[in-house]
N, C-alpha and C positions, 0 to 999 in steps of 0.2 A: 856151373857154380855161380851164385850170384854175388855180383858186385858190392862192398862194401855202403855205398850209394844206396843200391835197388832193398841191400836187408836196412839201412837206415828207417827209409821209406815204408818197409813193411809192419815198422816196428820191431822187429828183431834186433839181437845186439850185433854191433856194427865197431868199427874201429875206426876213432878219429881222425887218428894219425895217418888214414889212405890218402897219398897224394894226389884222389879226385877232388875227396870233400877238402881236405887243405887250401887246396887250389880256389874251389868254387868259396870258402869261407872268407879268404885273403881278396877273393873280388869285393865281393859282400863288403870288406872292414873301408874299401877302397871307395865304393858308393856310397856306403852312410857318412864315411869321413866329406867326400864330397858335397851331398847332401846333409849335413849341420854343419859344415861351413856357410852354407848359405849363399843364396844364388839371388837377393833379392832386387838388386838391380837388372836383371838377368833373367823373366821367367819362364822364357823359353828352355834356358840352360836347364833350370831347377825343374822343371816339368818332364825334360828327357831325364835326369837323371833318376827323377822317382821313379818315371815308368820303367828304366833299364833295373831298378833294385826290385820292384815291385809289380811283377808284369801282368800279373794275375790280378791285378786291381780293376775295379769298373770306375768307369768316369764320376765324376764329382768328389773323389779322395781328399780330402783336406787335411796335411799332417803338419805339426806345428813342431820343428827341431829343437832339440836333439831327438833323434830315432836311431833305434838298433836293432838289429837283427842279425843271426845266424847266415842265412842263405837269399833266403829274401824271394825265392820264384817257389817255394813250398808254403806263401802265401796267400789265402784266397779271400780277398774285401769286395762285398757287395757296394754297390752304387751311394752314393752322399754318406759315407762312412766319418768320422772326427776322429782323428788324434791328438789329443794333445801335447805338451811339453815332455819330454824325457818318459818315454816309453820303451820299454824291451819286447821284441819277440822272435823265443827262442822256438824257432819252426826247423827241427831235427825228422819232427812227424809234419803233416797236413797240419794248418789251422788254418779255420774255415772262420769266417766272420763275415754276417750277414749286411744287408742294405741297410743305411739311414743308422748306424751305429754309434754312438758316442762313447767314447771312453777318454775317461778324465787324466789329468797326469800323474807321471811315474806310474801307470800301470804296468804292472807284469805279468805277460802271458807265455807258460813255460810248457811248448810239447817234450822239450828233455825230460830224461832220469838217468838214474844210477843202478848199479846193482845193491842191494840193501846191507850184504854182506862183505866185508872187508877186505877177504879172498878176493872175491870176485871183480870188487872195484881197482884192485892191484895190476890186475890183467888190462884194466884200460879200456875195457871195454864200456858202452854207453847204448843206450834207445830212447824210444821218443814214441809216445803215443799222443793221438790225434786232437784237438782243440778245439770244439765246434760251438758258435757264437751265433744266438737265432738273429732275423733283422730285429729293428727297431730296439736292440738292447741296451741301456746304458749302467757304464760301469764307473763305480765313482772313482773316485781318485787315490792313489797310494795301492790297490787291489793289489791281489795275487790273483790267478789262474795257472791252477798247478796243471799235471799232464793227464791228459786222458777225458776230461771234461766237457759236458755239454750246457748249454746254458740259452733256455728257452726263447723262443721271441717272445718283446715285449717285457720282459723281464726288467730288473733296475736291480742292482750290487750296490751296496754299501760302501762308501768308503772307509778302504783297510780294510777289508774283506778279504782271508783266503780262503778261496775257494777250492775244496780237497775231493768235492761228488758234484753230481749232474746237480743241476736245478729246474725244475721243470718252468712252462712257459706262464707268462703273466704273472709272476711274482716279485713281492720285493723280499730278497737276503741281504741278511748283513753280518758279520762278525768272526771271530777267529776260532773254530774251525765256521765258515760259512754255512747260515741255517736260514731255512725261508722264514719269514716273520710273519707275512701276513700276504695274503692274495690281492694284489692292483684293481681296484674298479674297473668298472664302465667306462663312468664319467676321466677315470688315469689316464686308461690307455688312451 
């Protein structure tokens, strides 16, 4: 039978309250608290703790605190990736976020959900589908990224965008429900 963990993981519904994910979630609350307190005298310090929240990261990560997340190793950042100020991600599933990415502040990128029905959210139960972010994407500031989404390289998101379907690659979307508006140049990308 699989572990609460492994059906997290697969997407399936999974139970929060297993004292693995508890466990690994309270590390998690323990490393981001570390990491926006702020290490700036210190960069040695603040570099190890990135890497121990965030281990699936490629070098050149640049995250500007506060930062929050879930679990934190069910996240995957391509190389010179940006964060800015006060971003969430809730990585319950994979999110995958490409090389050279920008994302503006307060973005929120959410693999969680719910069960839709009332019953079933009674039970406790939760899943989490995958998050996947092309390189070169930038997303503006205040976004959403709901669950399950894909979001092309080269792309650009609208600030205050949510984002509720895939968006394919080299476009610019923006607005609520997010809708591609027009195709990026040549001369953009």
């Amino acid at each position: 039978m699989p572990s609460e963990k492994e059906k997290m993981l697969a997407g399936e519904p999974y139970d929060p309250r297993d004292p693995e994910l508890a466990s690994e979630r309270l590390r998690c609350r323990v490393l981001c608290e570390a990491l926006n307190r702020g290490y700036e005298e210190d960069e040695h310090k603040r570099l190890q703790v990135l890497r121990e929240l965030l281990p699936r990261a490629a070098t050149g990560l640049m995250l500007q605190p506060p930062f929050y997340c879930d679990y934190g190793g069910n996240i995957e950042i391509g190389e010179n990736t940006f964060f800015n100020f006060n971003c969430v991600v809730l990585d319950v599933a994979p999110v995958r976020i490409g090389a050279f990415v920008q994302i503006g502040p307060a973005v929120q990128i959410y693999a969680a959900t719910h069960p839709m029905t009332a019953a079933a959210r009674r039970e406790g139960l939760e899943s989490g589908k995958p998050v996947t972010i092309g390189d070169d994407v930038w997303i503006g500031g205040g976004s959403i990224i709901c669950p399950g989404v894909t979001i092309g390289a080269k792309s650009v998101i609208g600030a205050g965008s949510v984002v509720t379907r895939d968006i394919p690659e080299g476009v610019f979307a923006a607005g609520n429900p997010c809708r591609v508006v027009r195709a990026i140049s040549s001369q953009e990308r």
